[in-house]
C-alpha positions in Angstrom: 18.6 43.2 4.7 16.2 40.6 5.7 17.8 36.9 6.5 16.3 34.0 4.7 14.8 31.3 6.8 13.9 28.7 4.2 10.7 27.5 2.7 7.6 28.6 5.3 5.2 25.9 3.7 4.7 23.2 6.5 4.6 20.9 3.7 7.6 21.9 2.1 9.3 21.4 5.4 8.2 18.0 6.0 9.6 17.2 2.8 12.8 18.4 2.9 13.4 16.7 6.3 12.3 13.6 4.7 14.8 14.3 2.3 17.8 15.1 4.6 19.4 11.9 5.1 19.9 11.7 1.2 21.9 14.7 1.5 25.7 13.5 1.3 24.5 9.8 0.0 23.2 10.8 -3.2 23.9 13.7 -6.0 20.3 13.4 -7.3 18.4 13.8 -4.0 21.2 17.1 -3.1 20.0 19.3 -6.2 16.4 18.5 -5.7 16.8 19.7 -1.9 18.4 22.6 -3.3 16.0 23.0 -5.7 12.9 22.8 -3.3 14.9 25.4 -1.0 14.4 28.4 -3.5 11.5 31.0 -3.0 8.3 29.5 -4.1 8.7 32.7 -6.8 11.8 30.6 -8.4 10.4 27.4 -8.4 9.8 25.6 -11.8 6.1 25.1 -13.3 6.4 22.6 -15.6 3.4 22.4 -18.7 2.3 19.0 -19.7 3.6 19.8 -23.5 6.8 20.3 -22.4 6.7 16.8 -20.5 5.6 15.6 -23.9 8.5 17.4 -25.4 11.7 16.5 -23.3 10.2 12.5 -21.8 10.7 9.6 -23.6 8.0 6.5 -23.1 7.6 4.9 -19.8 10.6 7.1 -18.2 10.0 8.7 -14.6 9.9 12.7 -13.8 10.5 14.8 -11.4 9.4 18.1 -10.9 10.7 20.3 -8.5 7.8 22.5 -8.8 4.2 22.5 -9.8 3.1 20.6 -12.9 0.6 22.8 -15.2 -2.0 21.8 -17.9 -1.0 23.4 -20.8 -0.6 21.0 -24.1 -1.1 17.6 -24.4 0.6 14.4 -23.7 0.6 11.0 -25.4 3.5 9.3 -24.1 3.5 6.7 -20.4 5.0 8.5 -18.0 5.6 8.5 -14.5 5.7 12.1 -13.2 6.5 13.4 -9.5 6.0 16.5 -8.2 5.0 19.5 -5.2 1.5 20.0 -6.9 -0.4 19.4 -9.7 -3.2 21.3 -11.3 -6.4 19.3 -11.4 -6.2 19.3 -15.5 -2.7 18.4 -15.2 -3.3 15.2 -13.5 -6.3 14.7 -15.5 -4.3 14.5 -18.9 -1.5 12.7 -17.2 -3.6 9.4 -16.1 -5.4 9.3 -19.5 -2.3 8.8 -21.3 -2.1 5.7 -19.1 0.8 7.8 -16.6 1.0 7.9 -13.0 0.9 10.4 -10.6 2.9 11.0 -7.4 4.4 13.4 -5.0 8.3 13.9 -4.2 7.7 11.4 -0.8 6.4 8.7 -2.9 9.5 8.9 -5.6 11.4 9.1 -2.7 10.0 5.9 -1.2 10.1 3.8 -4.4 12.9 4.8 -5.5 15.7 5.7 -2.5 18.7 5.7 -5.0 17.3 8.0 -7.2 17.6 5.7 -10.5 16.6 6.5 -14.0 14.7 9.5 -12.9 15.1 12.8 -14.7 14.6 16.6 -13.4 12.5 18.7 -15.6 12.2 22.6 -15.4 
């Protein structure tokens, strides 16, 4: 049986260091480090309609995962996430949103506030 190591992905590394401190302060930040510590095969991928679907107007998302093009979006929303697809972020700024990764959340937003967790 082979023993798991964690994520390989340099970035994915950095990240979850960043993220360590947050551990025992905060129940938000402890499910996204779990979440980012699956395989990359069990990660979410989130599509844009779904966004759409579940976000209300001007709230903030987070995105464990990669964020996909698929389906529109009309509604102001901030979204963070690993990656985005080129399209994806595209669509996203268009309807007047905003775009940032998991450190920048992090960074503006240390508590974890008014944030939800889509996938």
């Amino acid at each position: 049986m082979v023993k798991r190591t964690g994520p390989t992905n340099y970035q994915v590394q950095l990240l979850l260091k960043e993220l360590e401190p947050k551990l025992h302060e905060s129940n938000f930040w402890r499910r996204v480090i779990k979440d980012l510590n699956k395989p990359t095969r069990q990660r979410r991928e989130v599509n844009i309609y779904k966004i759409n679907k579940c976000a209300r107007d001007g709230e903030i998302i987070l995105v464990p995962g990669k964020v996909l093009s698929v389906g529109e979006i009309d509604k102001k929303v901030e979204v963070a996430a690993m990656n985005f697809s080129e399209e994806a972020k595209r669509k996203i700024i268009q309807a007047k949103g905003k775009v940032m990764t998991i450190s920048e959340l992090l960074k503006n937003n240390p508590e974890g506030k008014k944030v939800r967790i889509l996938g």
